[in-house]
N, C-alpha and C positions, 0 to 999 in steps of 0.2 A: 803470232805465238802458236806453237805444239805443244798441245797440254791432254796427259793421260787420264782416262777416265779417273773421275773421285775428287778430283781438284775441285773446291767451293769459289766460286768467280766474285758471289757477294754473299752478303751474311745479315740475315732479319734487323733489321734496327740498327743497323750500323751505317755510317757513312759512304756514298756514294763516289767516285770522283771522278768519274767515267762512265764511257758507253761499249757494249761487247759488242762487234757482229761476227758473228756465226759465218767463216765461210765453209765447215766440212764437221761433221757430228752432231752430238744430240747432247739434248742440256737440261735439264730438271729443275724444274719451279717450285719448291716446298716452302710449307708456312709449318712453323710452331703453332698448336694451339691446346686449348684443354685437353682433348682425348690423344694430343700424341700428336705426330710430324703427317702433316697432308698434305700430299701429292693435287698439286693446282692445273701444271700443265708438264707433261714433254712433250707427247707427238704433235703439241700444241704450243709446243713456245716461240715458235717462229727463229729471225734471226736479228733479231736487235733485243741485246737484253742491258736491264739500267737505265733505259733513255723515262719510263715511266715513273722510277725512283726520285731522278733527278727532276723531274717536275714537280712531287711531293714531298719538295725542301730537304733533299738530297741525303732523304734516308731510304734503306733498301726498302720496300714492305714483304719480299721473299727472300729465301737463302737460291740461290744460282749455283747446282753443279751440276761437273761435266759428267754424260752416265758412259760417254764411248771417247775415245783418241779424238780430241776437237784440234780445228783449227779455227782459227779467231781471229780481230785486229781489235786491239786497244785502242781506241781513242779519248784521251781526257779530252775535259772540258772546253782549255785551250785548242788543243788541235782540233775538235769538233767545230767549233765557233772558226777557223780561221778556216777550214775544209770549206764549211756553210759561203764564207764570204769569197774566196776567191774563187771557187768552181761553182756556178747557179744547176750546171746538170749533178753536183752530189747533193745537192739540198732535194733535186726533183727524185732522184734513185733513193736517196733518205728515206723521205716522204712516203714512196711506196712499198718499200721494204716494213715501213714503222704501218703502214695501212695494214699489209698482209699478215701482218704479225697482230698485230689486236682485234683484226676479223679472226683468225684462230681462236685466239683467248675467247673472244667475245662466243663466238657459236661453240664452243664448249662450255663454259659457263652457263651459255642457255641449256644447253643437253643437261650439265649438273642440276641445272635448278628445275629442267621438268623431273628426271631419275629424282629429286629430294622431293620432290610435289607427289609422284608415284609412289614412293617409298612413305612417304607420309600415311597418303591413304591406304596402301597394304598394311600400315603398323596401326594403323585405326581399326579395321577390318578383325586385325588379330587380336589387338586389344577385345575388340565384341565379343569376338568367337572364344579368348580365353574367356569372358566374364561371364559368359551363358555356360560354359565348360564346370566353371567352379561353381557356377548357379545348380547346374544339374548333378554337381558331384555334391555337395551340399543337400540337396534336394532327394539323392539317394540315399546319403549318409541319415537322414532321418527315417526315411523308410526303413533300410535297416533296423536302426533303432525300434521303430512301433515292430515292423516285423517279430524284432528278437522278444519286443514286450508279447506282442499276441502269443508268440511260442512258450513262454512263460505262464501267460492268460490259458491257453489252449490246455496245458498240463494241469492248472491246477483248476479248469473247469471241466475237465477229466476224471480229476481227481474227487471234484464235488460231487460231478455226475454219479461214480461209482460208491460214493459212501449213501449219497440220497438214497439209494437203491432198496440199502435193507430197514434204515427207518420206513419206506413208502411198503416194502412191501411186508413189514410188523402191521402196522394201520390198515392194510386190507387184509390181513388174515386178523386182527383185534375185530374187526366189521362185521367179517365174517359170523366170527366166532359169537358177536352182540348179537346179532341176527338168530344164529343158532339158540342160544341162552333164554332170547326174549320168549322166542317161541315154546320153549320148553318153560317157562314160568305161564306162561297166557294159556298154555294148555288147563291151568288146575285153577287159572281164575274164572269168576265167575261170569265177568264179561271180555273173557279171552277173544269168543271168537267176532266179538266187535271189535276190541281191541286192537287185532291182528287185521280185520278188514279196515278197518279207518288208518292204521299206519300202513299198511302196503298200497291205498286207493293214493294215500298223501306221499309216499315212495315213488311210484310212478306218476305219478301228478305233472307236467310240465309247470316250472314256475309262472306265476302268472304277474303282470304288470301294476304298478301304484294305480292306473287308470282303471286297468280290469276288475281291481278291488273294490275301488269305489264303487263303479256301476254295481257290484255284486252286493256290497254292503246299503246302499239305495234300495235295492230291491227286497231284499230278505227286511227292510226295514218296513218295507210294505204289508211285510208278510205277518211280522211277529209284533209288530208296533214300538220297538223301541231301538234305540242306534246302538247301545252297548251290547244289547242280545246280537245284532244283528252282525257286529264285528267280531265277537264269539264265534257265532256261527260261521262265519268265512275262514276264521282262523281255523275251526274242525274241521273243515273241508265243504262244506256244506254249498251248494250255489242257488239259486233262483229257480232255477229250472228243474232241479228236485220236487221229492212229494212237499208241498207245502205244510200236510198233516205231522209229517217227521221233523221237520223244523219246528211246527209248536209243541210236539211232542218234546223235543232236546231243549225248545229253551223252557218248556215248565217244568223239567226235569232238574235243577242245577249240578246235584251230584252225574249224572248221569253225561249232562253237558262238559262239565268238569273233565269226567273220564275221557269224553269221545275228544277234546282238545290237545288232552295230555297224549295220546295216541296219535293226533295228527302231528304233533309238534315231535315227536318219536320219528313218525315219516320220513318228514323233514329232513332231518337232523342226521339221520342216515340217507339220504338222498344225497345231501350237500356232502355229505364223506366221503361217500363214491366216488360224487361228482371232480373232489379236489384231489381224492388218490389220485385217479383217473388221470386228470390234469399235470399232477404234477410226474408220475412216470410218461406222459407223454412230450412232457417238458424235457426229463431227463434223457425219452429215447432221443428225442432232437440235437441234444446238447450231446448226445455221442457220436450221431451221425456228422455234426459240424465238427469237431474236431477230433475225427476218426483221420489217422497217419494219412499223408497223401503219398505215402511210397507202395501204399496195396494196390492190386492186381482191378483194373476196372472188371467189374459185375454188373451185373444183370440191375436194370435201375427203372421202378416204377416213378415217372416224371409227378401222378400224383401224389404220392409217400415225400418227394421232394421238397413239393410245394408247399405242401399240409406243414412239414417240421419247418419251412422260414416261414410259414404264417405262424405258427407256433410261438415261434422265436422274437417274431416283432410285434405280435398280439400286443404289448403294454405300448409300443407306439403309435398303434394303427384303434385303439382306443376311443368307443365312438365314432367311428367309418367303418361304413356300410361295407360290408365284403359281401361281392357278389361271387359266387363259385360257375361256371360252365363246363363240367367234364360229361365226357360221354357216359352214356346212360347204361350201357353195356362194357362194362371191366375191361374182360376178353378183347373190346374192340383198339384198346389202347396198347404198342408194343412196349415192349421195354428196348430201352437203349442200354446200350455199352456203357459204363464211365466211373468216376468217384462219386460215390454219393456225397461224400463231403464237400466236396467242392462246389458241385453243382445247388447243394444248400447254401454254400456263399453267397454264389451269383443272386438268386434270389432273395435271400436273404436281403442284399445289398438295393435290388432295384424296389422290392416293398421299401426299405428305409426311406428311398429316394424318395418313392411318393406319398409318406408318411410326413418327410420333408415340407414337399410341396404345397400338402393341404393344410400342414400347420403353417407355413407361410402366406396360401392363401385366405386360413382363418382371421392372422392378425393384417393383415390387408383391409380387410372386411370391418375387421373393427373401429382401425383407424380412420377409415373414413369413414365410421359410422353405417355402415351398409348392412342390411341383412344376412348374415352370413349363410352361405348354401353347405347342406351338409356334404363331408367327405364323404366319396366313394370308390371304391377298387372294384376293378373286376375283372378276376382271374379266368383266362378261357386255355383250355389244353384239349389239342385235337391230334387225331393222326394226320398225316399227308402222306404224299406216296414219298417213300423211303425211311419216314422217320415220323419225331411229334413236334409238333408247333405251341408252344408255351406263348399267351401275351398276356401283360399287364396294364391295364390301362385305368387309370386315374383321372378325378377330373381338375385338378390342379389348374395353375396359371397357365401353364404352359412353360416352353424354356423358348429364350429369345433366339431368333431365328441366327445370329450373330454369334450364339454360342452354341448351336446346337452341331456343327461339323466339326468342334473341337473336343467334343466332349469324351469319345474314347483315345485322346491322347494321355501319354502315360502323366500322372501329376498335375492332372488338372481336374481342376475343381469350380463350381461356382460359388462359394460358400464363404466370403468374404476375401479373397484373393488369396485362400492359405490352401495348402494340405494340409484336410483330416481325415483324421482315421475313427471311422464310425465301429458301427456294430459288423458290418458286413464289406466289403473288398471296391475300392475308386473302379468305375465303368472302364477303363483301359485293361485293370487288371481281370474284371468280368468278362471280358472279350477274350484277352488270352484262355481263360479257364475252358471259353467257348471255342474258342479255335484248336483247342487242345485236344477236342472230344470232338473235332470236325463237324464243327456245328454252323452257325449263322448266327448273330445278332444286327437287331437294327432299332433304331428310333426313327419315331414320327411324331412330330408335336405341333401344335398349334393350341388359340388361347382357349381354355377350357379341357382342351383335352392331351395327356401325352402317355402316348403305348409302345411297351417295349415288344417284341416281337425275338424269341430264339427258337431253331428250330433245327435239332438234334439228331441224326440219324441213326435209323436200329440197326439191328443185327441184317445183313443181305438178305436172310430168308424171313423173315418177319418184314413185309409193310405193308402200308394201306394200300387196298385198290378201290377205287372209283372215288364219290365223294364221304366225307365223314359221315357215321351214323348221328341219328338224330341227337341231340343231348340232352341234358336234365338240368336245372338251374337250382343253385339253392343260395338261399342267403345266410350271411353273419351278423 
């Protein structure tokens, strides 16, 4: 038979009643299935088609057509069977026609099923990489979100900042103005000018401790022979180590004692006003350097001003730890660098939280197992080096496990129960960019007991240190 391509020889699920061989063209092997008609074999279907069918109870299991001009021979089932028995060499030419032809099928079917084996683990592969894709777009989309809140936060702690300004700065001209007034009444009293010495001794007076009192109040108890006089007396300022005559002098005096109290407690009272003006415009200058625009021009940036306003800032968490200060003892000797100050209050900001973090973690550590708890301490060192200044922070916290510690300036990562949060101050990945931004350096180093963060910023070209840093000066908080 001559038959032009498109001719269907057999048809999926239909009746068989014959064998095709293939003497000249090519022939296509397709199955129906769910996704649509698939291609099984051509350049692989050898030259006996049907003979497979008719083994499996003479139905087709493919559709058979011609794809080019075939030439063929029909053999039913009769003439196959009578071929087989009177010629023994068409059973042997049979035989290996129907070999070559299912070695075909056969090593293509294998090729299909590694290609679906490979293809399998490519779609796995992608499947991951989408799920990490949507993990991280997800993972952004909340950033965003806190971002757009902090933008929000940032305008309207702007906004607090700038109204705080003239009530704090009414209370220091009222202080003032109390000051002026006092003194102008104490002029024409009759014991003004004690008056005025026992509230300005109690004004500059450094607050003294529960502990310090007591010893003081012990001793004046020695002095004057009773514990209430002797508590009196502490309250007016009075200590130990004064004339002992003037203490028995003030406590037989009542009225007089009276006075010298009401006057320390005058001191006081304006001391502590100062002290919280003081406080809270320093709070406020902070809270304007943190969220002053990051689209201004980087200026000229004292690294101590920096540090001062995030210790400022995270003072109510750092609450009870020790803050040690090491700057240079000499001003002049520290450059200034290039940069935002706002920004660089972040960084900061954010690595105090960290180990504000750290020590309240390893407070309740301490507790739960019952252990003496060691007091927190920080300690800030700021030096020149040559080219720029070296900022570290070092804390005596747990430490970070040696397993998280190479992850930790990756973008969205956290230790802090396997979440992103958004604290007071900006994730370590995002502290790094701030710092690569102003060409800087960061680095950690931790182990148990201790963990210091180390940035170190460069100045201006003509400004740096030579040789080693000057001495420095320590102070504590």
């Amino acid at each position: 038979m001559q038959l032009p391509a498109g001719v269907r020889l057999t048809h999926q699920g239909q009746a068989v009643d014959g064998v095709y061989v293939v003497v000249h063209g090519s022939v296509a092997l397709t199955r129906h299935t769910r996704v649509g008609e698939v291609t099984l074999h051509h350049a692989t279907t050898g030259r006996i088609i049907g003979l497979v069918s008719l083994a499996s109870h003479g139905r087709a299991f493919v559709t058979a057509t011609t794809t080019t001009d075939v030439e063929l021979i029909l053999l039913s089932i009769e003439q196959l069977d009578r071929a087989l028995r009177e010629n023994p060499v068409t059973e042997q030419v049979l035989a290996a026609l129907i070999i070559r032809s299912l070695t075909k099928r056969l090593e293509r079917s294998e090729v299909l099923q590694v290609e679906k084996i490979e293809l399998a683990a490519a779609l796995d592969a992608e499947r991951i990489q989408v799920q990490e894709a949507l993990t991280a777009l997800e993972q952004a989309r909340l950033e965003l979100l806190a971002q757009e809140r902090f933008a929000t936060l940032g305008e309207l702690a702007a906004g607090v900042a700038h109204e705080l300004n003239n009530p704090v700065a009414a209370l220091q001209r009222a202080g003032d103005h109390l000051s002026a007034d006092l003194a102008a009444v104490l002029a024409t009293h009759p014991d003004g000018e004690l008056i005025a010495a026992v509230a300005a001794d109690a004004r500059t007076r450094p607050a003294a401790s529960t502990r310090t009192e007591r010893a003081e109040r012990k001793r004046l108890e020695q002095v004057v022979g009773d514990r209430e006089l002797a508590r009196r007396l502490v309250a007016a300022g009075m200590d130990a180590d004064g004339d002992p005559h003037t203490a028995r002098a003030l406590a037989a005096d009542p009225a007089r004692l009276a006075t010298v109290e009401a006057a320390a407690a005058i001191g006081r009272a304006e001391r502590n006003m100062r002290l919280a003006t003081d406080r809270i415009s320093g709070l406020v200058a902070s809270l304007s350097t943190y969220v002053r625009p990051d689209g201004e021009d980087m200026l000229d940036v004292d690294l101590r001003e920096v540090v001062e306003d995030a210790l400022r800032l995270t003072a109510h968490r750092l609450e009870g730890v020790e803050i040690e200060r090491d700057y240079p003892a000499d001003p002049s000797a520290l450059p200034v660098v290039p940069g935002h100050a706002g920004e660089l209050v972040q960084v900061w900001t954010n690595i105090l939280a960290n180990a504000a973090d750290a020590l309240a973690a390893q407070a309740r550590a301490d507790a739960e197992a019952g252990r003496k708890a060691r007091p927190g301490r920080v300690k800030v060192r700021i030096a020149p080096v040559t080219g720029g200044v070296r900022v570290q922070v070092q804390d005596n916290g747990p430490g970070i496990d040696p397993d998280v510690l190479p992850r930790i300036f990756e973008p969205r990562f956290t230790t802090k129960h396997g979440q992103v949060r958004f604290g007071l101050g900006l994730g370590m990945g995002l502290a790094k960019s701030v710092v690569d931004a102003h060409r800087g350096s960061i680095k950690v180093d931790s182990e148990p007991g201790r963990t210091r963060v180390t940035v170190v910023l460069p100045a201006h070209p003509a400004v740096t240190a030579a040789g080693p840093p000057p001495e420095s000066h320590r102070t504590r908080q």
